[in-house]
TORMI-780144 format. One record per residue: residue number from 1; x, z, y of N, C-alpha, C, CB in turn. Coordinates in pm, whole numbers. Each point is the difference from the previous one (the first is absolute). Glycine has a CB too. Layout:
residues N
<atom rokol="NUM" n_px="X" n_pz="Z" n_py="Y" ca_px="X" ca_pz="Z" ca_py="Y" c_px="X" c_pz="Z" c_py="Y" cb_px="X" cb_pz="Z" cb_py="Y"/>
...
//
This chain:
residues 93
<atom rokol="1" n_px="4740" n_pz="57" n_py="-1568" ca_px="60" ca_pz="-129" ca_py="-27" c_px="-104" c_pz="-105" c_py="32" cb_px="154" cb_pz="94" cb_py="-179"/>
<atom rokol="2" n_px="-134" n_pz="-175" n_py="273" ca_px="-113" ca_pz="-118" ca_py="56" c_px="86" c_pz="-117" c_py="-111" cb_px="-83" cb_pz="69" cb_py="340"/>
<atom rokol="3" n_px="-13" n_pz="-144" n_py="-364" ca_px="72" ca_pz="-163" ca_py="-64" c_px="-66" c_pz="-85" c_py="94" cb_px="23" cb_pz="23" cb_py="-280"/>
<atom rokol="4" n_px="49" n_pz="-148" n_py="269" ca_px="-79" ca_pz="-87" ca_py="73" c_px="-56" c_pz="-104" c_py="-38" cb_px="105" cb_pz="69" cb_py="118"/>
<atom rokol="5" n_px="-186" n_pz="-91" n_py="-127" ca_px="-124" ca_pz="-21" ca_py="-117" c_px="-52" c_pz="-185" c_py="89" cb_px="-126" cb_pz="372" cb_py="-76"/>
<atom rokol="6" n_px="171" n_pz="-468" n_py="-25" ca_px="-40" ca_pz="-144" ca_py="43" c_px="-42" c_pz="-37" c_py="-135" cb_px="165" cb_pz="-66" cb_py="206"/>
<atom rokol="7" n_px="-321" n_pz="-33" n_py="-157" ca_px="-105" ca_pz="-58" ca_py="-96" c_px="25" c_pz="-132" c_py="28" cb_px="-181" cb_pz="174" cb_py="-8"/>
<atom rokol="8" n_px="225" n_pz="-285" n_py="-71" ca_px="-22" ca_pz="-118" ca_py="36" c_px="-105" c_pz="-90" c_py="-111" cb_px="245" cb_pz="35" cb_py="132"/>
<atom rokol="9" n_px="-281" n_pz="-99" n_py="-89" ca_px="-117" ca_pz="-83" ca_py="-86" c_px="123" c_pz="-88" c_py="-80" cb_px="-263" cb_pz="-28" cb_py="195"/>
<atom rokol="10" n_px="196" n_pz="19" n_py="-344" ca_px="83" ca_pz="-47" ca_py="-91" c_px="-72" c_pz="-153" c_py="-38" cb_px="88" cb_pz="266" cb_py="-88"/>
<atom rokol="11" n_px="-259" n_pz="-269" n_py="55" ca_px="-76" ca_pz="-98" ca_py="-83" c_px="-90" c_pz="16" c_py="-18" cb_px="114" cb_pz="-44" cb_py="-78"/>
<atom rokol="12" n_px="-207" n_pz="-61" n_py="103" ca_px="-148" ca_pz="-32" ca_py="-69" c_px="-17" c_pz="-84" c_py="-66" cb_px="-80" cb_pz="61" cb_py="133"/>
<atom rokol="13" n_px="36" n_pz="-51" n_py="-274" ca_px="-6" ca_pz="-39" ca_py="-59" c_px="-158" c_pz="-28" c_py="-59" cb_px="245" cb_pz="74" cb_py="24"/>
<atom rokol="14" n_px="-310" n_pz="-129" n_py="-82" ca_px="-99" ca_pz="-77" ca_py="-34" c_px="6" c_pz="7" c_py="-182" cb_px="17" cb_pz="-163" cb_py="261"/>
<atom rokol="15" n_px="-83" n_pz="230" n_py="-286" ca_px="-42" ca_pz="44" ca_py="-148" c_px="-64" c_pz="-56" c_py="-80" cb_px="6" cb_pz="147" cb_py="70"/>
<atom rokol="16" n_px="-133" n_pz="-163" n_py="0" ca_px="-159" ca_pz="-95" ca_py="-49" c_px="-16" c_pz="-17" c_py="130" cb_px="-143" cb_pz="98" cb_py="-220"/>
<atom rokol="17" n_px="-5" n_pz="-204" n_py="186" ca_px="-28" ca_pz="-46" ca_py="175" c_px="-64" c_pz="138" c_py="71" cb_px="-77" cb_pz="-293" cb_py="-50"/>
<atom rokol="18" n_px="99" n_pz="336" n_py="163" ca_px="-30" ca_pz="101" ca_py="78" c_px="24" c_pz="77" c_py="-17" cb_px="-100" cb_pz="-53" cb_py="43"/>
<atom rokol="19" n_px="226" n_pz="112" n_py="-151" ca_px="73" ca_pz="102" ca_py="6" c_px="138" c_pz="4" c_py="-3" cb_px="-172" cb_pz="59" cb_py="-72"/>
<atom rokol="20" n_px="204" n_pz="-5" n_py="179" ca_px="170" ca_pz="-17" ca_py="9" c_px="54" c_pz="121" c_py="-23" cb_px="10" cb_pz="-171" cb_py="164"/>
<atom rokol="21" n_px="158" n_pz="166" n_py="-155" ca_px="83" ca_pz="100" ca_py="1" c_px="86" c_pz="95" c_py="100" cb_px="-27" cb_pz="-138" cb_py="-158"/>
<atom rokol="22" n_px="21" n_pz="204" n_py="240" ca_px="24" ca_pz="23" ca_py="110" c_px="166" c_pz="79" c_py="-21" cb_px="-296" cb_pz="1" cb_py="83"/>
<atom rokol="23" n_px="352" n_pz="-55" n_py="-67" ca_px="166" ca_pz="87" ca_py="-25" c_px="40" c_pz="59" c_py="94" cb_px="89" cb_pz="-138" cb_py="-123"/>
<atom rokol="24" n_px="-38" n_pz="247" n_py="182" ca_px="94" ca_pz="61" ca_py="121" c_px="117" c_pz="78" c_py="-69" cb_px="-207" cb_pz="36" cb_py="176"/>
<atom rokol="25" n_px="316" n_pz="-63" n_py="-114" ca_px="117" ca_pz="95" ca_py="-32" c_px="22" c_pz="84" c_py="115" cb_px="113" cb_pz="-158" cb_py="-151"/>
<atom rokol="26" n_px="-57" n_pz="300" n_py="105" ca_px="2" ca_pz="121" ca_py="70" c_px="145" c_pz="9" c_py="14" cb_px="-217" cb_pz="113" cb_py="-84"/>
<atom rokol="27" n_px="310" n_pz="-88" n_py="137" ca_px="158" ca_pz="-9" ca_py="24" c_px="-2" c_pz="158" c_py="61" cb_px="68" cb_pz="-304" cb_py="64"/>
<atom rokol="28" n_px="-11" n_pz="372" n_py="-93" ca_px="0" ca_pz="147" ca_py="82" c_px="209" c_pz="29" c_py="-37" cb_px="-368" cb_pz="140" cb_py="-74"/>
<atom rokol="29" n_px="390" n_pz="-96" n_py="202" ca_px="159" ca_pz="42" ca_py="49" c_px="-33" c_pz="125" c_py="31" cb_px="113" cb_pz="-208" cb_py="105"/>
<atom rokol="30" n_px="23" n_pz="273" n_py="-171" ca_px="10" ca_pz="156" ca_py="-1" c_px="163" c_pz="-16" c_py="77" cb_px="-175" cb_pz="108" cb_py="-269"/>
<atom rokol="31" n_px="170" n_pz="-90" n_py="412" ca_px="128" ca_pz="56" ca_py="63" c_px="109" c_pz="-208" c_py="-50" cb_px="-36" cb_pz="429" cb_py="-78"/>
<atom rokol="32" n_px="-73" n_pz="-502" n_py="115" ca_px="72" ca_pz="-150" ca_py="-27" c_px="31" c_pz="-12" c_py="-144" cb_px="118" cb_pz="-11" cb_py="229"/>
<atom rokol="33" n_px="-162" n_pz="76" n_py="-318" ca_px="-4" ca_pz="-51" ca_py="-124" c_px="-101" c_pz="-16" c_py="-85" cb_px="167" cb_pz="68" cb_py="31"/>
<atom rokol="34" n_px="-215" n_pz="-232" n_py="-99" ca_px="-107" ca_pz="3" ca_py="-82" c_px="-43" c_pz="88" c_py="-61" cb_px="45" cb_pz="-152" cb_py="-6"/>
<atom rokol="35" n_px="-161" n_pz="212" n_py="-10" ca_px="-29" ca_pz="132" ca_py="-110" c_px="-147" c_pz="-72" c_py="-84" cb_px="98" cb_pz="267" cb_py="192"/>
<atom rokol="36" n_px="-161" n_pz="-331" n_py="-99" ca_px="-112" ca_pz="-73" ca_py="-57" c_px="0" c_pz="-137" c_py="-1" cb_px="-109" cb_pz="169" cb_py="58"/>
<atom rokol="37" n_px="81" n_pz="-255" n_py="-135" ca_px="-30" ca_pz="-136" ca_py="-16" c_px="-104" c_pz="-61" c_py="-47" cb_px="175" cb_pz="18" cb_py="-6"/>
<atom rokol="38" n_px="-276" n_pz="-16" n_py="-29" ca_px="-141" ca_pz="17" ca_py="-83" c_px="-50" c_pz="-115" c_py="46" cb_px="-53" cb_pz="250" cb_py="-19"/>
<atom rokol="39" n_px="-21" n_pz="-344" n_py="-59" ca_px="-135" ca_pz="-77" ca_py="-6" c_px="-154" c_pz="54" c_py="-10" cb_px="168" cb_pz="-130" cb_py="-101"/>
<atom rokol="40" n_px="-275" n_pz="149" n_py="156" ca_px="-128" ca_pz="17" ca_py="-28" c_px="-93" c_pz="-126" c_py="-12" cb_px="48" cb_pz="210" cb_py="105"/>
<atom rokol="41" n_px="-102" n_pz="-190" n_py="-169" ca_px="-118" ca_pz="-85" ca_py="0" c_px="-123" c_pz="28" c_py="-27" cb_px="135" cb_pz="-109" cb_py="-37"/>
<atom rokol="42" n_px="-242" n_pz="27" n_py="113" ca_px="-164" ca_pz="40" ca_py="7" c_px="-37" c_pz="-138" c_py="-33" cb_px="-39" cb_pz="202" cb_py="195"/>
<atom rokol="43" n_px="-74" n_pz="-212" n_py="-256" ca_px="-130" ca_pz="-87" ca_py="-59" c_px="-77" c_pz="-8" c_py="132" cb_px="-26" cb_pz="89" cb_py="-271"/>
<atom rokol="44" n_px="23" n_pz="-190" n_py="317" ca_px="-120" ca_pz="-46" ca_py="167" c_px="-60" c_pz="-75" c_py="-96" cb_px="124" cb_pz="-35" cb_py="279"/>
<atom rokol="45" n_px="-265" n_pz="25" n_py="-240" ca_px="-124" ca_pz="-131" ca_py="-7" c_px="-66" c_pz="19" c_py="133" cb_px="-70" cb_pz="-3" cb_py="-273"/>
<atom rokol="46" n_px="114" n_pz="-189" n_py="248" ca_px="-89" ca_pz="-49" ca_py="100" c_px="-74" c_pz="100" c_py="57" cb_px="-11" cb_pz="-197" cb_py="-103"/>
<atom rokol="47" n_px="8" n_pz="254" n_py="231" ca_px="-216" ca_pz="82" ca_py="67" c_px="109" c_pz="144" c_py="16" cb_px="-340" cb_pz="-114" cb_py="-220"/>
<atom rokol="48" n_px="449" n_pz="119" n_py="119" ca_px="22" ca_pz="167" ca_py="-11" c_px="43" c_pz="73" c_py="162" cb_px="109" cb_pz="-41" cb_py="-290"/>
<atom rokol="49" n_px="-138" n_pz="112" n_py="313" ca_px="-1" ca_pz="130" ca_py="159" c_px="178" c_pz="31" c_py="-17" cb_px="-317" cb_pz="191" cb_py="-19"/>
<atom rokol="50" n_px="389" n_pz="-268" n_py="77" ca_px="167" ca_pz="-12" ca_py="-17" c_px="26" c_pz="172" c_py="51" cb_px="67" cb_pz="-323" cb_py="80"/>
<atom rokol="51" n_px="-178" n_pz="368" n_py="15" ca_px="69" ca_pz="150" ca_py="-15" c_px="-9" c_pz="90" c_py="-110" cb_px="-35" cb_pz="-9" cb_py="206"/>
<atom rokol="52" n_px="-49" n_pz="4" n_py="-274" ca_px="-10" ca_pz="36" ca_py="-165" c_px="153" c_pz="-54" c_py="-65" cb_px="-307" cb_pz="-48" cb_py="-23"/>
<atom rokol="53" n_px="362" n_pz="-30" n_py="25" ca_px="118" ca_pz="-75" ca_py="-74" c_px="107" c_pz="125" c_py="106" cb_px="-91" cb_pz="-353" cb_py="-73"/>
<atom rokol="54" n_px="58" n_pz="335" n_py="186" ca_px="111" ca_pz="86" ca_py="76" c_px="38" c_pz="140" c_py="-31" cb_px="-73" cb_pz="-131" cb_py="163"/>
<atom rokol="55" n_px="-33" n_pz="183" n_py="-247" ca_px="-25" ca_pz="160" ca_py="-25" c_px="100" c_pz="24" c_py="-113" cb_px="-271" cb_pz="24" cb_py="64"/>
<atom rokol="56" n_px="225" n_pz="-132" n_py="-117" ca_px="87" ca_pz="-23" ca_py="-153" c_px="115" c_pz="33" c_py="3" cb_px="-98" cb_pz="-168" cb_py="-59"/>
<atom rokol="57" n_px="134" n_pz="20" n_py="145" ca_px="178" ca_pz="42" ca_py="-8" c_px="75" c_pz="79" c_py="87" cb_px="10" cb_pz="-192" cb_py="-76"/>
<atom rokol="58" n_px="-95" n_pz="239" n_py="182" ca_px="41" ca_pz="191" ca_py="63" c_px="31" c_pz="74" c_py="-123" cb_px="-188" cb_pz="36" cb_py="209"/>
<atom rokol="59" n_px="91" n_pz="-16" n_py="-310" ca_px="-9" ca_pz="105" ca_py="-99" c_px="98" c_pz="-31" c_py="-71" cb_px="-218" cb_pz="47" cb_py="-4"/>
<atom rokol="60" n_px="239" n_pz="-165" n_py="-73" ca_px="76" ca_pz="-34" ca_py="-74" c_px="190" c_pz="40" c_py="36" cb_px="-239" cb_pz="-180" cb_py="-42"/>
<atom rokol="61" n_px="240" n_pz="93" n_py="168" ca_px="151" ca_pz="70" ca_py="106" c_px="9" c_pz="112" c_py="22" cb_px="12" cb_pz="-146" cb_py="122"/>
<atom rokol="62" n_px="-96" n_pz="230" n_py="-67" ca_px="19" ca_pz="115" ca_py="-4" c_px="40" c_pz="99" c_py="-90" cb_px="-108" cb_pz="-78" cb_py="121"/>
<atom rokol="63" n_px="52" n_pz="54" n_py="-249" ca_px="39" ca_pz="27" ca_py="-108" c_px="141" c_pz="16" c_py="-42" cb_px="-192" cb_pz="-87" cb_py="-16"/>
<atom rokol="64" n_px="215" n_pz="-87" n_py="34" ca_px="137" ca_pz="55" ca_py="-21" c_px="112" c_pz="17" c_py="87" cb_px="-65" cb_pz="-79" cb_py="-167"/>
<atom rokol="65" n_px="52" n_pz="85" n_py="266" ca_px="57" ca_pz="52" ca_py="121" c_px="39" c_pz="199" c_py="-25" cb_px="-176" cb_pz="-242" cb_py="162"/>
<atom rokol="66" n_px="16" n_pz="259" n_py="-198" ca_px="56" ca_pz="148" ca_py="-48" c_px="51" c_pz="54" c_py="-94" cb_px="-112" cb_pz="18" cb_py="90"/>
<atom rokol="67" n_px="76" n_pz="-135" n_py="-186" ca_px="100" ca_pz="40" ca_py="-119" c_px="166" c_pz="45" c_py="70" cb_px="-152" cb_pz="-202" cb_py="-187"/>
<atom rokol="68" n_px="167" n_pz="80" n_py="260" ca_px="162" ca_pz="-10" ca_py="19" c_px="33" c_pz="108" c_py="67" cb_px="24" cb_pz="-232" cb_py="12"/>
<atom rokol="69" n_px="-140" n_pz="284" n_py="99" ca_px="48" ca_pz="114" ca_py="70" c_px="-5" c_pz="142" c_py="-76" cb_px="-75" cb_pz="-135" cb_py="200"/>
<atom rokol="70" n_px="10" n_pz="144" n_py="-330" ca_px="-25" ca_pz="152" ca_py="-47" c_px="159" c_pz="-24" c_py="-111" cb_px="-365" cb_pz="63" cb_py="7"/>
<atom rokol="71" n_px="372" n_pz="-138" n_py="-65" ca_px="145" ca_pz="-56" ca_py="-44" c_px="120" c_pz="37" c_py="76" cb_px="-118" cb_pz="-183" cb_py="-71"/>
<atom rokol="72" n_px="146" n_pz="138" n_py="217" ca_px="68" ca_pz="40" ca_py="80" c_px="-34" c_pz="150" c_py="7" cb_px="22" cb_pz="-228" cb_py="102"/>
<atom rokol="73" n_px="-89" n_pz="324" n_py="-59" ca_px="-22" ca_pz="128" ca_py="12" c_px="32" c_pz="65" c_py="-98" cb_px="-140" cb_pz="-39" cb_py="125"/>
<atom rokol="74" n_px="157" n_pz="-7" n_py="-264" ca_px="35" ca_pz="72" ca_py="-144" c_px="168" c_pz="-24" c_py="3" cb_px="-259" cb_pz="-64" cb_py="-161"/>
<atom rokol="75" n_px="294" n_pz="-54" n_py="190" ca_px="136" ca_pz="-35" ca_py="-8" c_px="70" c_pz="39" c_py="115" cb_px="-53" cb_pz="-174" cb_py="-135"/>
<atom rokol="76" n_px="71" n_pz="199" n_py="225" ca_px="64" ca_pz="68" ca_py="120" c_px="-42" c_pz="145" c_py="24" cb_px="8" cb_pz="-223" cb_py="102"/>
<atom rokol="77" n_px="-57" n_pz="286" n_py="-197" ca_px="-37" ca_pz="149" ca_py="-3" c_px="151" c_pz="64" c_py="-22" cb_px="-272" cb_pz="-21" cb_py="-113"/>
<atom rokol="78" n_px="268" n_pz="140" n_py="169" ca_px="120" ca_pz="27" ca_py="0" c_px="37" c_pz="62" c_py="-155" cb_px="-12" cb_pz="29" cb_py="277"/>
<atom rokol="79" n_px="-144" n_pz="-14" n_py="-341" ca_px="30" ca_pz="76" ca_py="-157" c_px="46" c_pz="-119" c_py="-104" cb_px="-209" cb_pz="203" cb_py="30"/>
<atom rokol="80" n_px="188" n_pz="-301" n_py="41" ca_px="37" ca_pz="-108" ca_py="-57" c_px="173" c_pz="-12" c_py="-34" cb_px="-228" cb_pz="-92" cb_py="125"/>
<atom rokol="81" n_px="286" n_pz="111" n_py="25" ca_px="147" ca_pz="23" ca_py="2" c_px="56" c_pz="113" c_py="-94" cb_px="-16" cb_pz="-80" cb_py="235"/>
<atom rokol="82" n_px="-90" n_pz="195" n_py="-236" ca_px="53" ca_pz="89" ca_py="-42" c_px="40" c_pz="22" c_py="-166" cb_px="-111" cb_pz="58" cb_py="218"/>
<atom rokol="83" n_px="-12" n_pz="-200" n_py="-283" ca_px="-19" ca_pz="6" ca_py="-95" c_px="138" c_pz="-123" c_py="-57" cb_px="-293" cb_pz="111" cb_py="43"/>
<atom rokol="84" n_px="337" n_pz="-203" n_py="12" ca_px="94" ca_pz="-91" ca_py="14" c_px="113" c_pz="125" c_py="10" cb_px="-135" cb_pz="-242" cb_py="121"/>
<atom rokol="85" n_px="192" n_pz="334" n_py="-68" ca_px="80" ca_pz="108" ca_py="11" c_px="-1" c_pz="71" c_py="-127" cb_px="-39" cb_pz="12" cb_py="236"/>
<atom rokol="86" n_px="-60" n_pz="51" n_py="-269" ca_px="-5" ca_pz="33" ca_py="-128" c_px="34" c_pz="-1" c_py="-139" cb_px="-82" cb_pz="-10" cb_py="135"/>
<atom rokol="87" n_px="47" n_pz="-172" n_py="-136" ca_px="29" ca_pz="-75" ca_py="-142" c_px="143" c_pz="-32" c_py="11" cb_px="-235" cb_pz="-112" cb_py="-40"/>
<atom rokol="88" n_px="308" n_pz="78" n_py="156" ca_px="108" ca_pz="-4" ca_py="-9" c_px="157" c_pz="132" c_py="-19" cb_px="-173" cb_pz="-201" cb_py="111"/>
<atom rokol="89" n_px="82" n_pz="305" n_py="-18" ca_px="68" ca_pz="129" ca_py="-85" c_px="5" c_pz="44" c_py="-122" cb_px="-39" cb_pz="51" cb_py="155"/>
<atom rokol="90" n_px="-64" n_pz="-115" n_py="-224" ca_px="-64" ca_pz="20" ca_py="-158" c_px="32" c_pz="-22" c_py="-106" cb_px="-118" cb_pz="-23" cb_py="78"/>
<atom rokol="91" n_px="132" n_pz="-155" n_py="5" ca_px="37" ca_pz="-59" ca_py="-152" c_px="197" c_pz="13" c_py="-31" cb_px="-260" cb_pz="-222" cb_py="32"/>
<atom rokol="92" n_px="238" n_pz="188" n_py="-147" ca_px="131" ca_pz="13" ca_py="-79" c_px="34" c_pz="-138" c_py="-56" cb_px="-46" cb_pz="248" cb_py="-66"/>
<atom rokol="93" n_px="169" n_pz="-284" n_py="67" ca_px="51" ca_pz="-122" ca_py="-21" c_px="109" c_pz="-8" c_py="-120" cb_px="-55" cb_pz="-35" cb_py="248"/>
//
């Protein structure tokens, strides 16, 4: 399952003098439907190495990017169906 995975810059924001707020939102589509919507944010000062800030919010997205995908892999298991099959032969009404 590929998603298609768009970052757009959300805000900077300014905290104290020389330290701001760096916002990006992560938007990820599973087959044209939202599955992710998320805000991140990082702490920059003034001088800070912006690829250090970049590492961040790789790690951070990624994160939950896989959440969504090990989620998907538990929920489309077929023992999953089987277990949805089950409870419904089961239960009593």
């Amino acid at each position: 399952m590929a998603l298609t995975i768009n970052v757009t810059k959300k805000s900077v924001t300014l905290q104290m003098p020389k330290l701001y707020n760096i916002t990006l939102n992560l938007t990820c589509l599973d087959e044209q439907q939202e599955v992710l919507n998320k805000d991140f944010s990082v702490r920059y000062r003034t001088g800070d190495n912006i690829d250090d800030k970049a590492l961040k919010f790789l790690k951070m997205m990624q994160y939950e990017i896989n959440k969504y995908l090990e989620e998907q892999n538990i929920f489309n298991h077929a023992k999953m169906d089987n277990l949805v099959t089950y409870l419904e032969g089961n239960l009593v009404g």
